[in-house]
C-alpha positions in Angstrom: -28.4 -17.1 28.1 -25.5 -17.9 30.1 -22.1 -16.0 30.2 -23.4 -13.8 27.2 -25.7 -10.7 27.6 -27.1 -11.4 24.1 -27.0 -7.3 23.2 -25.2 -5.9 20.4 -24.8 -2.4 20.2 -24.6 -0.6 17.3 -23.0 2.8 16.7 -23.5 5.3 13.7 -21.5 7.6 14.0 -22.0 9.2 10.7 -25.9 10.0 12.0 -25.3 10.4 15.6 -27.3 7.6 16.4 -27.5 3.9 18.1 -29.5 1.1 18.6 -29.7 -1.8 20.5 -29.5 -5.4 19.0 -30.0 -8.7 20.5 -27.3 -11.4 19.0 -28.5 -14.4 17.2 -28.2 -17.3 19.4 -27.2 -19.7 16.6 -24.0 -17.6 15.8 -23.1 -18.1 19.1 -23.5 -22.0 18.9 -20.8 -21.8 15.9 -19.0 -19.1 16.7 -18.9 -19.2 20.1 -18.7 -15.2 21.0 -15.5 -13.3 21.1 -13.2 -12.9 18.0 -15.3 -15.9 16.3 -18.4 -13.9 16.8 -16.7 -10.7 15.2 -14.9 -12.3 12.5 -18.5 -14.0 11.8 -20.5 -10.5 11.8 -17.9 -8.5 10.4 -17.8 -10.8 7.2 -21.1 -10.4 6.5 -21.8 -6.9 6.5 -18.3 -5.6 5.4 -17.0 -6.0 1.7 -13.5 -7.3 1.6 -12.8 -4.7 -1.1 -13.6 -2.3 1.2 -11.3 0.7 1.9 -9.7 0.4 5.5 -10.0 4.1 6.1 -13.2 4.9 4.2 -16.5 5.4 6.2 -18.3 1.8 4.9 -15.8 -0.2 7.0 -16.6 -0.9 9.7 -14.8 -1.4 13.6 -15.9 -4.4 16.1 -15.3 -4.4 19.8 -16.6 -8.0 21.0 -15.8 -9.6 24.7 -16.1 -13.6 24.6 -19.0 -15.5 26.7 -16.5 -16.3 29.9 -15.7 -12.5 30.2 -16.4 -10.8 33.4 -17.8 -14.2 34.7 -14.7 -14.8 36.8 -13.6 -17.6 35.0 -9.4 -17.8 34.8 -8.3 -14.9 32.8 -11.6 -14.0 31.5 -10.8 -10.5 30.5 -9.9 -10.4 26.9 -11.7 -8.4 24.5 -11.5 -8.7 20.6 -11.5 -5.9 18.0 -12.1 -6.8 14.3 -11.7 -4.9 11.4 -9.5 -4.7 8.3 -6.0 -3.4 8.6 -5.1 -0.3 7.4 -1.8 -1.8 7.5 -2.0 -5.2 6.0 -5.1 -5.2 4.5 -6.4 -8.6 5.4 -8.9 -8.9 8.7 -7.2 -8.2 11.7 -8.4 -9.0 15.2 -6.9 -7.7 18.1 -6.2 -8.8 21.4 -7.4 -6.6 24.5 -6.1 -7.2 27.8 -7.4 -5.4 31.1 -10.4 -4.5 32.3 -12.3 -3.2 29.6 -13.8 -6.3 28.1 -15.1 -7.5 31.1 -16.5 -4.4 31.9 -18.2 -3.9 29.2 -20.3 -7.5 29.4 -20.9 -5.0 33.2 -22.5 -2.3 30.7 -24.8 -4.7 29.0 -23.7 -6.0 25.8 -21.1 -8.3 24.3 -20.5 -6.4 21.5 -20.2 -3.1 20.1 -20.1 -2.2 16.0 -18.9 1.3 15.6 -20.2 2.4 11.7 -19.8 5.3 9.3 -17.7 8.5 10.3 -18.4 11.2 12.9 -18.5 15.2 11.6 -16.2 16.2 14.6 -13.8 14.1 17.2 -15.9 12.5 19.8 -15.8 9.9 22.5 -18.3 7.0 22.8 -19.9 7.2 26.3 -21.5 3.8 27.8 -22.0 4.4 31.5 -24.6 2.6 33.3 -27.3 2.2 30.8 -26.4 5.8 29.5 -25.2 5.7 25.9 -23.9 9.4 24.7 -21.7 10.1 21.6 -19.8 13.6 22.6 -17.8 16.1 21.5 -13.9 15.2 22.1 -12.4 18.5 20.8 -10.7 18.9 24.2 -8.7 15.3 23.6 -7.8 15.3 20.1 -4.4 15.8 19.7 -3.5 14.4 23.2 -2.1 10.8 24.1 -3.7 7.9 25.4 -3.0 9.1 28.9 -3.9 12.3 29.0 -6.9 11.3 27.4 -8.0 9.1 30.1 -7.2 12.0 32.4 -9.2 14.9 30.6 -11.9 12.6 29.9 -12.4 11.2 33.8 -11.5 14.7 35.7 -15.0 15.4 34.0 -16.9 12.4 35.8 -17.8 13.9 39.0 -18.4 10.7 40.8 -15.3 9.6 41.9 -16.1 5.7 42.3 -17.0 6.1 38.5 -13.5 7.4 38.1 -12.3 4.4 39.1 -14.8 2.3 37.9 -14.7 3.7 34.4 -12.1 2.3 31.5 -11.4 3.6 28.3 -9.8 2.4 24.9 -8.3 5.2 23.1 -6.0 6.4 20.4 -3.3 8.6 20.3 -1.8 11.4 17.6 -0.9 7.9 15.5 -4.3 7.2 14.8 -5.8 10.8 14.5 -3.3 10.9 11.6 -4.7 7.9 10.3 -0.8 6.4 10.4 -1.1 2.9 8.8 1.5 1.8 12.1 -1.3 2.9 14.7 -2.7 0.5 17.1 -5.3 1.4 20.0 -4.6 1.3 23.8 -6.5 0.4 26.5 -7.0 0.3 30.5 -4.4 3.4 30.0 -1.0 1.2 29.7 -1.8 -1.8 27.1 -1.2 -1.8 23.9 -3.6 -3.4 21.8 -2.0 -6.4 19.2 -3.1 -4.7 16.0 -1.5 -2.5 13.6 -3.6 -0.2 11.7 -6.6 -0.5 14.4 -5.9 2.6 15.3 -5.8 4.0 11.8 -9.4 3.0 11.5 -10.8 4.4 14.7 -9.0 7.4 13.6 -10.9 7.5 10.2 -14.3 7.5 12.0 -13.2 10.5 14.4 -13.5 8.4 17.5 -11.1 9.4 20.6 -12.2 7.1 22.8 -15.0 4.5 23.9 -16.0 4.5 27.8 -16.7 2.0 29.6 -18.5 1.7 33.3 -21.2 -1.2 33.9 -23.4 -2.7 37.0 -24.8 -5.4 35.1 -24.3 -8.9 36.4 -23.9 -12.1 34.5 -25.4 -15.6 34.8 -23.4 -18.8 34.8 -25.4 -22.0 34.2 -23.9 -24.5 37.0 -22.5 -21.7 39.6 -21.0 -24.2 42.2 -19.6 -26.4 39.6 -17.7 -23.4 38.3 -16.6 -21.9 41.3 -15.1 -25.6 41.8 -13.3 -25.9 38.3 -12.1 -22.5 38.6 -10.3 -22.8 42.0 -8.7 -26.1 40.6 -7.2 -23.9 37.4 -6.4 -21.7 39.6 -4.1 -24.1 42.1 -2.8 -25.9 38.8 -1.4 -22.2 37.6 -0.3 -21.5 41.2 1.9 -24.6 41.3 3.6 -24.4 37.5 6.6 -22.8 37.2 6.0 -20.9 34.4 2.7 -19.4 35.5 3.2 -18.6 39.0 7.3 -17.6 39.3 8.5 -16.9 35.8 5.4 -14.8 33.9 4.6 -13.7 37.6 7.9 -12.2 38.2 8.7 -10.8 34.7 6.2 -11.2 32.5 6.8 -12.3 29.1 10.5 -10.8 29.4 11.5 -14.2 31.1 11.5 -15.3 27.2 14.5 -12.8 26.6 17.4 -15.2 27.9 15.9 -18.6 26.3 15.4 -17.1 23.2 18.6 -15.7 23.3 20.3 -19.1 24.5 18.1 -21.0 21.2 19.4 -18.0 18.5 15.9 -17.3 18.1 15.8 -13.2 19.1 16.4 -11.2 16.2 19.2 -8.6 15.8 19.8 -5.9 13.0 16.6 -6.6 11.4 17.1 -10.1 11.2 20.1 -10.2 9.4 21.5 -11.9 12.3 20.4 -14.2 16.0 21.4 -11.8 19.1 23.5 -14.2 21.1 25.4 -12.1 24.1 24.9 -12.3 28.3 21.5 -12.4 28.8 22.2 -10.0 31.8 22.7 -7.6 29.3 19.0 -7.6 27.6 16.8 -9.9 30.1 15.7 -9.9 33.3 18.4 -8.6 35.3 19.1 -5.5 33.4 15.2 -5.1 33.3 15.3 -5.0 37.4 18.5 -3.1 36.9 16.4 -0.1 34.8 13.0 -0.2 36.0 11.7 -1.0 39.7 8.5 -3.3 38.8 4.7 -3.6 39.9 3.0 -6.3 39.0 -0.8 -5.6 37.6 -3.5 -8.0 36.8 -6.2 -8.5 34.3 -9.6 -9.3 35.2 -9.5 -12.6 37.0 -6.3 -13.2 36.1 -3.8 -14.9 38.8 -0.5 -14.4 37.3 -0.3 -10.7 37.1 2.0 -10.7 34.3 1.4 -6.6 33.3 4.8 -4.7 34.8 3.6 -1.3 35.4 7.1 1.1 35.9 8.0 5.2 35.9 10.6 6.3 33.9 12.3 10.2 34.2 14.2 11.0 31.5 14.6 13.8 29.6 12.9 12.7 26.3 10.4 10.9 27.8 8.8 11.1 31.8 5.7 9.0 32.9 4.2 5.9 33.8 3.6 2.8 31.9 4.8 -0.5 30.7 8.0 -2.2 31.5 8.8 -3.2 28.4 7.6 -7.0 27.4 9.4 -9.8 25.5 8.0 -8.3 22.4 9.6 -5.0 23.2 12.6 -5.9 23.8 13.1 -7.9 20.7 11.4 -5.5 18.4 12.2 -1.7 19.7 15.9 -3.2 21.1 18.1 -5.8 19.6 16.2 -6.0 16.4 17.0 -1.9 16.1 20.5 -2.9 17.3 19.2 -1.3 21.1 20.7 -3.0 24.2 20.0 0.2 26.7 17.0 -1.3 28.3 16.1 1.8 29.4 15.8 3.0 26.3 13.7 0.1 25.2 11.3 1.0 28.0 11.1 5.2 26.9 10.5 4.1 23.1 7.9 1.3 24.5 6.2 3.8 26.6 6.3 6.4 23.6 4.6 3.9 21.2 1.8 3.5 24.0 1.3 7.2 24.7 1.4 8.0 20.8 -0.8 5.0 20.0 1.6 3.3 17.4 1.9 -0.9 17.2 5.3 -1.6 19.1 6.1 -4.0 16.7 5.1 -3.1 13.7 7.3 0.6 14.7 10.1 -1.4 15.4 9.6 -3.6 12.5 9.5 -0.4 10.0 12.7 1.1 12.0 14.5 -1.9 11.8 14.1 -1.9 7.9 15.0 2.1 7.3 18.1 1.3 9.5 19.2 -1.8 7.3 18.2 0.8 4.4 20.5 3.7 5.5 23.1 0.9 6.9 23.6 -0.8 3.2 23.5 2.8 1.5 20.3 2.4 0.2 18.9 5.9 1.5 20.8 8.2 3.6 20.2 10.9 6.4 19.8 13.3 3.3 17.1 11.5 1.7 15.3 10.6 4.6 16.1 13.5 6.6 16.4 11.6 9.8 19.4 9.7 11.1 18.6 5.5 11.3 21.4 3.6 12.7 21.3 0.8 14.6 22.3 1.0 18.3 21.3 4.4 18.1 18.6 4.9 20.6 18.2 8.4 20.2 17.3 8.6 16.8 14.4 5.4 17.5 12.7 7.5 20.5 12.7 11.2 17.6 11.5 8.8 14.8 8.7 7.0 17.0 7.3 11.0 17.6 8.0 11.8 14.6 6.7 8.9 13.0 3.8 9.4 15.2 2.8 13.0 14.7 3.5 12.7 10.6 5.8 15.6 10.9 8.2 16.2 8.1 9.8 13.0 6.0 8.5 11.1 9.1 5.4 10.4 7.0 6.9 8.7 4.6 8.2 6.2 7.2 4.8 5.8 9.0 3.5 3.7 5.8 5.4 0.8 7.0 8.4 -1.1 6.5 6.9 -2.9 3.0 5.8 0.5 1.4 9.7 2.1 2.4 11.3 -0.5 1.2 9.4 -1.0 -1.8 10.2 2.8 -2.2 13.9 2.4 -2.7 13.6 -0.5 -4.5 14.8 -3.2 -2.0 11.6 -4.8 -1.1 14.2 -7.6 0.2 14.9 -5.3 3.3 11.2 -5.7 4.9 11.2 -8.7 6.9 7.2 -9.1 7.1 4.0 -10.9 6.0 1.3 -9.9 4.3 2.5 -6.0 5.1 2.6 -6.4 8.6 6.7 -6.9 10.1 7.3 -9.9 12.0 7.4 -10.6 15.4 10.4 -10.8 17.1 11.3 -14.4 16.4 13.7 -15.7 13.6 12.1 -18.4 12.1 14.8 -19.7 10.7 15.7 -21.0 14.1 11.9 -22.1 15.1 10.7 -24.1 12.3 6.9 -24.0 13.6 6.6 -20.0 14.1 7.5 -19.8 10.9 5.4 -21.9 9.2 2.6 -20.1 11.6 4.1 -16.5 10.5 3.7 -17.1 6.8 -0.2 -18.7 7.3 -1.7 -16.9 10.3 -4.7 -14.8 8.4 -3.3 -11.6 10.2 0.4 -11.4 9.3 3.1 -12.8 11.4 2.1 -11.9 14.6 2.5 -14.5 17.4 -0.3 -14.2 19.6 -2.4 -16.6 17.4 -0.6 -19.7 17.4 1.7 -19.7 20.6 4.2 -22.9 18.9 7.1 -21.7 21.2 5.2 -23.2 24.4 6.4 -26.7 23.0 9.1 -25.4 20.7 11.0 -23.3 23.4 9.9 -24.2 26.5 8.4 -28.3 26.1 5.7 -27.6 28.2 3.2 -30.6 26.7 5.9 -32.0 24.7 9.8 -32.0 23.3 9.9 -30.5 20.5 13.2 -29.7 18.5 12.6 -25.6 17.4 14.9 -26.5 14.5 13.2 -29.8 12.9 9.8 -29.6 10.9 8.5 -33.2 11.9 5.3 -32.8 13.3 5.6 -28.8 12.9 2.3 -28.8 10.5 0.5 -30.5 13.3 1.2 -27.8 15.7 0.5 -25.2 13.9 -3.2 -25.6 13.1 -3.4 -26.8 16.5 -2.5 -23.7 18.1 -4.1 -21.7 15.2 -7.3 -23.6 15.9 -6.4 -23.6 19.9 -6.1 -19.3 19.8 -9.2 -19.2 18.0 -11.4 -20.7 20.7 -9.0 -19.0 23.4 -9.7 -15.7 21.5 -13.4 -16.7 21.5 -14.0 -17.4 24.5 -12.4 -14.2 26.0 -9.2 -15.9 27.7 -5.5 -15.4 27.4 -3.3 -18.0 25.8 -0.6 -17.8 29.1 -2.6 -20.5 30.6 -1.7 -23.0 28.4 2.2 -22.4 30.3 0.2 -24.1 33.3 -2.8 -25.7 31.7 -4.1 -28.2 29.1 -6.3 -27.0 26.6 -8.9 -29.9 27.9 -8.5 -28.6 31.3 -10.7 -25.5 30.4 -13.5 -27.9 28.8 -15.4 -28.1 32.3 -14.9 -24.3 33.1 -16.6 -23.7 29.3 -19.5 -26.0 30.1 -20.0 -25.1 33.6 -20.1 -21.7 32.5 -22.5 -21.9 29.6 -24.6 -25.1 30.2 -23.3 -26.8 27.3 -22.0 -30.7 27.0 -18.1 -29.9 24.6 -15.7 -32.0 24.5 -12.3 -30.4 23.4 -12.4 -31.7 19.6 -15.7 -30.0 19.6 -14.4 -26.6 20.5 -11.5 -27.1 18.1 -13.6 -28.0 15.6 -15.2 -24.4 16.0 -11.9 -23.3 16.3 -11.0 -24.4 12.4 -14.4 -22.9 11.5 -13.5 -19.6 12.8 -9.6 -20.0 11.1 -11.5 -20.9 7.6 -14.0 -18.0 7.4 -10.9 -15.4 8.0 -9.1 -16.9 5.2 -12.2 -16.7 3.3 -12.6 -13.3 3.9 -9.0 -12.5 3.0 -9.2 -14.1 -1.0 -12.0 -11.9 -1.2 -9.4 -9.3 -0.5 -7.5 -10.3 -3.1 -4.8 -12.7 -0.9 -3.5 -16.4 -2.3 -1.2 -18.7 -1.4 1.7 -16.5 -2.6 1.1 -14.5 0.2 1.8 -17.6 2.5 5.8 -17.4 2.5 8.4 -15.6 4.5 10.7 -12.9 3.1 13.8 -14.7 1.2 16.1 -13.6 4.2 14.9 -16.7 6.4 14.5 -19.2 3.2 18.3 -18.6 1.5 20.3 -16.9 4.1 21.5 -19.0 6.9 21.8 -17.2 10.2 25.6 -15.9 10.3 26.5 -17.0 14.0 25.2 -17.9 17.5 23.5 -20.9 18.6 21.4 -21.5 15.7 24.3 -21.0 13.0 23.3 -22.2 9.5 19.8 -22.6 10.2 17.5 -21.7 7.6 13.6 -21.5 7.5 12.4 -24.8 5.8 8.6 -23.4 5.0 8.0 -24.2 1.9 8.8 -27.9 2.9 6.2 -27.8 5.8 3.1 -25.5 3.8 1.6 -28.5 1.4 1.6 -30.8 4.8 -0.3 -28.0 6.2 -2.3 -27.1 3.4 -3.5 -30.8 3.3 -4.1 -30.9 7.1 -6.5 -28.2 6.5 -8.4 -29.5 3.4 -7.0 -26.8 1.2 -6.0 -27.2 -2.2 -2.4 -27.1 -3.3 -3.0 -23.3 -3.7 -4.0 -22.9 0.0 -8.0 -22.7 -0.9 -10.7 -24.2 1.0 -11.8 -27.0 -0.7 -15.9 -27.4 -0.9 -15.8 -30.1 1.5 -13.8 -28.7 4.0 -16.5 -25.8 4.0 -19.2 -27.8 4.0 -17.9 -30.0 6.9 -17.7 -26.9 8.6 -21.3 -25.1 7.8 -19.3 -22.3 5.7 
């Protein structure tokens, strides 16, 4: 089996026990591996009713077939499980050096069941498998986890060599806003992840493998690769702009378009970019550049900050960061953006989805809705101070902190102004206004994991017209795109890459890497094809959870409100105009449900 190990391994935690699996090849001829693998497994032995936080669901780590093989960017690992936020199926995006070494340790996927008695850390190093006590970590952040846990490895080269996903006080207090982090610094794409590693009493997994893989044509690979690798080292966006900044080069487009939110989207930020981009982020933070596995463009920013409320290493803060812990909180001190980013890393909480639920108990406090007496906690926007308390706070469920830790939809909903959350399915939106990018929209109110944009990146032809010119504002040809992408991040996803290729890179252009790589004859409609496969049996999965097409809209905001001023003034989110071209592109009925020849097209 090429690029795969073919090993599962699966965890009981509730018994103390594991056992070693080997995958059914025929999953991976439809699922490919990676998140479609996951999604696959985890739909079959997980009821959708299932409570996020009880012991019968369950938690999927799963690295696609190209990880660890050195093909370009091969690194990303997928969790799946059901939100503890949102409640549909989530799968997360894991960046690093875990995924690939864990293909090093043996297996290509790990299914964590049931709940352990105490707090303990999953062990996998070198062909020994141990589930122990991690009394001496709970209660501690990501970081110090990492350290506590490695000062006991007395090999040092396994120090080095070892890498560990964690959670932090967010997910030990089974916070809905908790995400997991990874390789020390990253923070994994996925609220409520961390909730349910929480739930089981797991710390921490280990990682440390010696393990090779096998590719099926090795010189034909090594000679795709190096071309992919010249083509990324010659576009702009790949090898200056993501190179030099990361994905904080966005911040003065999307500033320039009227597409970065401000206030909680009640309005498009649109002031100097030196202000919130990348000047004031070299102004704040002096940058080094990290790499994931295989990766060329070393997009990571690793930075120290020394501040009184907040001293360590970490993050610089990304595009994401900016938009969601900054302007959208009504922050423009980049420096603060970076402590409260850092803060959401080290506590464990989803950078977005805080920021999201911040946002909304600012607009909250700001229209006289609650006030500092009710809450208990000051929420104004610009007010960096009272983000970086209420991230802690928020994190360690202290006081009427808890009550903000459910998320932005269950405060809102609270004080009776449900019209305040600006989110999806539960989960707050990512930091662009989709009034202003017709096709992120349509993709925020569709994607089967809330609006979240790593599965459908629209904005590399909306924003920046790398394949084609698109206008952000119009809707022609938007339905297109989006199950493109959708379809296109579901193969990425599966095969364990990262979507900043496609900056540099054609989707076709990975079709001989894939085949060199696993012996198999795809053409890129094939692998698409498996890509709308994988799309259909998450939104399968989610009606089972008791989601319909109602839940395929964006909050009112975006639909009746035009934005107020800026570039994109008057612009208004046309979704409902787009979602029955989309719906049709898909084979779904006009209430956004597979029909029975779509699923039988697609062996569902």
């Amino acid at each position: 089996m090429y690029g795969c190990t073919g090993r599962c391994l699966r965890v009981n935690l509730s018994e103390g026990k594991h056992s070693i699996e080997e995958i059914d090849p025929e999953l991976l001829d439809k699922f490919l591996g990676g998140r479609g693998l996951g999604v696959k497994v985890y739909s079959d032995e997980v009821d959708p009713q299932t409570d996020p936080l009880g012991p019968e669901n369950k938690l999927i780590f799963v690295s696609g077939p190209l990880v660890g093989t050195g093909a370009v960017t091969g690194a990303s690992c997928n969790v799946v499980t059901k939100s503890a936020l949102s409640g549909t199926i989530v799968c997360a995006k894991m960046r690093g050096h875990f995924g690939a070494e864990l293909k090093f340790a043996g297996f290509d996927m790990i299914i964590i069941e049931g709940k352990a008695e105490f707090p303990v850390i999953l062990s996998i190093l070198d062909d020994k498998i141990n589930i122990q006590p991690a009394l001496e970590c709970w209660g501690r952040t990501t970081s110090e986890t990492e350290e506590v846990f490695k000062k006991n490895l007395t090999d040092k080269w396994a120090d080095r060599e070892t890498y560990l996903v964690s959670i932090g006080p967010a997910g030990e207090k089974l916070v809905p806003l908790a995400n997991i982090v990874n390789d020390r610094l990253l923070s994994v794409g996925g609220a409520g992840i961390g909730a349910v590693m929480g739930s089981k009493n797991l710390k921490a997994i280990a990682v440390k493998g010696s393990h090779s893989l096998s590719v099926a044509d090795g010189d034909r690979f090594v000679r795709v690769v190096t071309t992919l690798i010249n083509k990324l080292n010659s576009a702009p966006l790949t090898s200056q702009s993501m190179s030099a900044w990361g994905s904080a080069f966005l911040v003065g487009l999307c500033n320039q378009k009227g597409v970065l939110p401000q206030k909680n989207f009640q309005a498009a930020a649109f002031t100097e970019s030196k202000d919130i981009g990348t000047e004031a982020l070299a102004n704040a933070f002096a940058l080094r550049s990290r790499g994931c596995f295989a990766c060329p463009i070393a997009c990571i920013k690793k930075t120290d900050v020394n501040h009184p409320l907040f001293k360590g290493k970490g993050m610089a803060p990304t595009y994401w960061a900016i938009g969601a812990l900054g302007l959208n909180c009504g922050i423009r001190d980049m420096t603060t953006i970076g402590m409260a980013n850092m803060i959401c890393a080290e506590m464990g909480l989803d950078p977005i989805a805080a920021g999201g639920t911040v946002a909304t108990a600012m607009e909250l406090m700001e229209k006289g809705i609650t006030s500092s007496d009710t809450l208990k906690l000051e929420f104004r926007f610009g007010q960096g101070e009272d983000l970086l308390q209420a991230l802690t706070l928020i994190a360690t469920k202290k006081g009427h902190a808890k009550r903000i830790g459910k998320g932005g939809e269950a405060l809102a909903g609270e004080y009776g102004a449900p019209g305040s959350f600006m989110g999806v399915k539960g989960l707050p939106m990512a930091p662009f206004d989709p009034r202003s990018i017709q096709g992120m929209g349509l993709h925020f109110a569709t994607c089967n994991y809330g609006p979240h944009h790593l599965y459908a990146y629209t904005f590399i032809d909306e924003l920046l017209n790398v394949h084609e010119e698109l206008d952000p504002w119009s809707t022609e040809g938007k339905p297109e795109l989006v199950k493109r992408y959708q379809d296109m991040g579901a193969v990425i996803d599966s095969l364990g890459l990262c979507n900043w290729p496609l900056m540099g890179l054609k989707f076709n252009n990975f079709v001989p890497m894939v085949n060199s790589c696993l012996g198999t004859d795809y053409r890129a409609e094939d692998l698409l094809k498996i890509g709308e496969r994988i799309w259909n049996q998450e939104k399968l999965f989610n009606m089972r959870a008791g989601f319909d097409h109602t839940h395929d809209t964006l909050p009112q905001r975006f639909v009746k409100e035009p934005i107020p001023g800026g570039p994109a003034e008057g612009q208004i989110s046309k979704v409902d105009e787009m979602l029955p071209g989309y719906y049709d592109l898909r084979g779904w009925s006009k209430k956004g449900e597979p029909l029975p020849e779509t699923l039988d097209a697609l062996g569902l």
